[in-house]
C-alpha positions in Angstrom: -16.9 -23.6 -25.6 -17.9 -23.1 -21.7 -14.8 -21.9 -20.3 -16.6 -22.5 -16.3 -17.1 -26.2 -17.9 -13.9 -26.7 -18.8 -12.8 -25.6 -15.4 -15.0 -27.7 -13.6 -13.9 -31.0 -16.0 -10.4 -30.2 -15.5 -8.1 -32.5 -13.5 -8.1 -30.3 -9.4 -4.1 -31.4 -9.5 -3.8 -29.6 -12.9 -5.6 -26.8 -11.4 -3.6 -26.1 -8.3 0.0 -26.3 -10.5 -1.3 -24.0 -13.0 -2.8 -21.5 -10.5 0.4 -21.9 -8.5 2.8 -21.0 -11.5 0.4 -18.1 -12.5 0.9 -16.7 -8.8 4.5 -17.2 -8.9 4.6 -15.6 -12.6 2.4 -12.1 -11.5 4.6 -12.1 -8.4 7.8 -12.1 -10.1 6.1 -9.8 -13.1 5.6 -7.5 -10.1 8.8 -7.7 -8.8 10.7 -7.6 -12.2 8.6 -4.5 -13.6 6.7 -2.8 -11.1 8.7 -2.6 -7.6 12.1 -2.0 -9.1 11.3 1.0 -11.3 8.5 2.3 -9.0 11.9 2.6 -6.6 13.9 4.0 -9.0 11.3 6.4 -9.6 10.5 7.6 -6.4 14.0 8.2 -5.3 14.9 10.1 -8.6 11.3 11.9 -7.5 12.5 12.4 -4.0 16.0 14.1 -5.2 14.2 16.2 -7.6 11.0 17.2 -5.4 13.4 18.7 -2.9 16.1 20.6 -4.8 13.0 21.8 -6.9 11.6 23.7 -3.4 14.8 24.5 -2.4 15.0 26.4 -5.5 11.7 27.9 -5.7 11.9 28.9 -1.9 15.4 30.8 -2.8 14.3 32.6 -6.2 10.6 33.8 -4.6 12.6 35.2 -1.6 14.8 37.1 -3.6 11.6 38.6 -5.5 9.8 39.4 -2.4 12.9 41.8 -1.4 12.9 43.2 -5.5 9.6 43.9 -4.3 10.5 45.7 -1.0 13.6 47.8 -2.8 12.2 48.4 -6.3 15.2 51.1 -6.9 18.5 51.3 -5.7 21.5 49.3 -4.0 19.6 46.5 -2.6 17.3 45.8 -5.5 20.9 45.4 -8.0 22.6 43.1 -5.3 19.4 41.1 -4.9 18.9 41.2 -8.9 22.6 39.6 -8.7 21.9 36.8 -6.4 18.9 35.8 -9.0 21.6 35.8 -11.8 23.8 33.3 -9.5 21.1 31.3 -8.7 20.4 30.3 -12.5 23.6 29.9 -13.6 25.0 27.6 -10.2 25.0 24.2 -10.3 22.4 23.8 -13.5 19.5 25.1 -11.0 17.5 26.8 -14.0 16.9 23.3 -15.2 14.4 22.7 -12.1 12.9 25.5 -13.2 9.8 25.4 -15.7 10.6 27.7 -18.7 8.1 30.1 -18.2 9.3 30.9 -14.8 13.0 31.1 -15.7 12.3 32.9 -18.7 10.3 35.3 -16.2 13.1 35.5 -13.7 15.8 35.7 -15.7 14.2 38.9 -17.3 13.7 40.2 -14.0 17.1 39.9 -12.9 18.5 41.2 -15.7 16.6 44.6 -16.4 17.7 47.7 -15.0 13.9 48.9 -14.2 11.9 46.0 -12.5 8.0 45.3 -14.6 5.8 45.5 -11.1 3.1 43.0 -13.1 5.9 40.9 -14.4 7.3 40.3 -10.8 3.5 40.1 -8.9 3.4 37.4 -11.3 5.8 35.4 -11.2 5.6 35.8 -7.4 2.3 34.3 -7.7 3.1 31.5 -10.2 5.9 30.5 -7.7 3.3 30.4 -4.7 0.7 28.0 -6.7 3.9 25.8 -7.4 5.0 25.7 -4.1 1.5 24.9 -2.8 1.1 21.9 -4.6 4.8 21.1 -4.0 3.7 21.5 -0.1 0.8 20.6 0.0 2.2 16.9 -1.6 4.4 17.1 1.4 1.0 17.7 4.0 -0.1 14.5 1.9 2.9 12.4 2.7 3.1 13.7 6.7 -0.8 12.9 7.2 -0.6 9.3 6.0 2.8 8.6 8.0 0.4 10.2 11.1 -2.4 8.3 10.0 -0.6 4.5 9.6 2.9 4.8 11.5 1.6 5.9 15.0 3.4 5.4 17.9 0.5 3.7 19.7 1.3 -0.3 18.9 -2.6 -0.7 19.1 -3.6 2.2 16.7 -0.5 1.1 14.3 -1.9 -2.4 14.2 -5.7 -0.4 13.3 -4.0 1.4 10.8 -2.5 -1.0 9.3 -5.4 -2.7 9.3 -7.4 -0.5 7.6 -4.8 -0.1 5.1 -4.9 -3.5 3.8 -8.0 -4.0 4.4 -8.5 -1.0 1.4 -6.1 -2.8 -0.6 -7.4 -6.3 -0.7 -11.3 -4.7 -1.9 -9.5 -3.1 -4.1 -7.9 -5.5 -5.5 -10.8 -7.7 -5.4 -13.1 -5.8 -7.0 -10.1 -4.8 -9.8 -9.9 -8.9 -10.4 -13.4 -9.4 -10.6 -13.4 -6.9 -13.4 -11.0 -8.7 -14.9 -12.2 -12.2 -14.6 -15.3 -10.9 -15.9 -13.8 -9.3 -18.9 -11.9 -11.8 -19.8 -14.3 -14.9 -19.7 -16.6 -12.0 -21.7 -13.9 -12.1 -24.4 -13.5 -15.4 -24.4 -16.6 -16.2 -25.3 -18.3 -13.2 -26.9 -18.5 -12.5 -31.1 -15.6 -10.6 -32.7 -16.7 -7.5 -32.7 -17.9 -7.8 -28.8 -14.1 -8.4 -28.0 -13.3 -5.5 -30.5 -15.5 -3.2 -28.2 -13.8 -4.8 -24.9 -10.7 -4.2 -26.5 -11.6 -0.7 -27.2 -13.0 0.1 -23.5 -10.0 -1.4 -21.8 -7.8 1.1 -23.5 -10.1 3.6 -22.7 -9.9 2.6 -19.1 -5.9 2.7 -19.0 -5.7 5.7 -20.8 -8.1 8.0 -18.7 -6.7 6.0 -14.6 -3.3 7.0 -16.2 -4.7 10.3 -16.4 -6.2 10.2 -13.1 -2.9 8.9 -11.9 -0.9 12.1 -12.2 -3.3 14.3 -11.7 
């Protein structure tokens, strides 16, 4: 059956209350299960993201200055302040395990490994990067949509929106188009859709934390 007939036979009244309710229903289905634990996320994210270059930033200073005093007094004291950085406060758990396995090893033997330490100095610079270069991210939006200006706020938001509502428009095109496909397609047609969409979800939630 013609699902685009069935619209057009269908009572306008009937139409508008059942369009009305599905609005209401995605808008509370947002609310429910998207907003709340995207805000949980990001503020367990936030506390995390911090403490984690906090950490990072203490540990590759102290191998900088292993570095500077391979032998001797200084090299033991800063060895020391490794070992009390992973057992404080349950910082080794921000660590990854390769780099506290690394570290740990570092602080602990009497004779520092050169290409262990160059290395885990390095690891700790591409994680750092990415940690910083997350937070150049975050500072050039805020520059980009929160200016001072009142005019070139109101542009940026503007643009802003304006980038959400194509994309969203094009995203429910999709999947109006889908759906009526399914609706009215052969079995293994909506097997296939099925198939793609899962495809779809799987490699944007890929792309999504990349």
């Amino acid at each position: 059956m013609d699902l685009i007939q069935i619209l057009k036979d269908a009572n306008p009244n009937i139409i508008i209350f059942l369009l009305t309710t599905l609005v209401a229903f995605i808008s509370w289905l947002i609310k429910g299960l998207v907003e709340k634990p995207l805000t949980e996320s990001k503020n367990t994210f936030v506390r995390y993201f911090d403490k984690r270059i906090e950490i990072l930033t203490e540990i590759k200073t102290r191998l900088n200055f292993i570095a500077y005093f391979p032998k001797g007094e200084d090299n033991l004291n800063y060895k020391e302040q490794l070992q009390t950085i992973l057992l404080s406060d349950g910082k080794a758990a921000y660590l990854s395990k390769e780099i506290y396995d690394d570290v740990l090893r570092i602080s602990i033997d009497e004779e520092t490994d050169e290409n262990l330490l160059l290395k885990t100095i390095e690891k700790l610079d591409e994680e750092l990067y990415l940690k910083i270069s997350k937070i150049q991210e975050e500072i050039e939006f805020y520059r980009s949509f929160s200016n001072y200006s009142p005019f070139r706020r109101f542009i940026g938001i503007t643009v802003l929106s304006l980038q959400y509502i194509i994309a969203l428009t094009l995203i429910f095109i999709i999947l109006m188009y889908a759906a009526i496909s399914f609706i009215e397609s052969g079995l293994w047609f909506r097997i296939g859709i099925i198939l793609v969409s899962i495809i779809i979800i799987y490699l944007a939630e890929k792309w999504l934390k990349s």
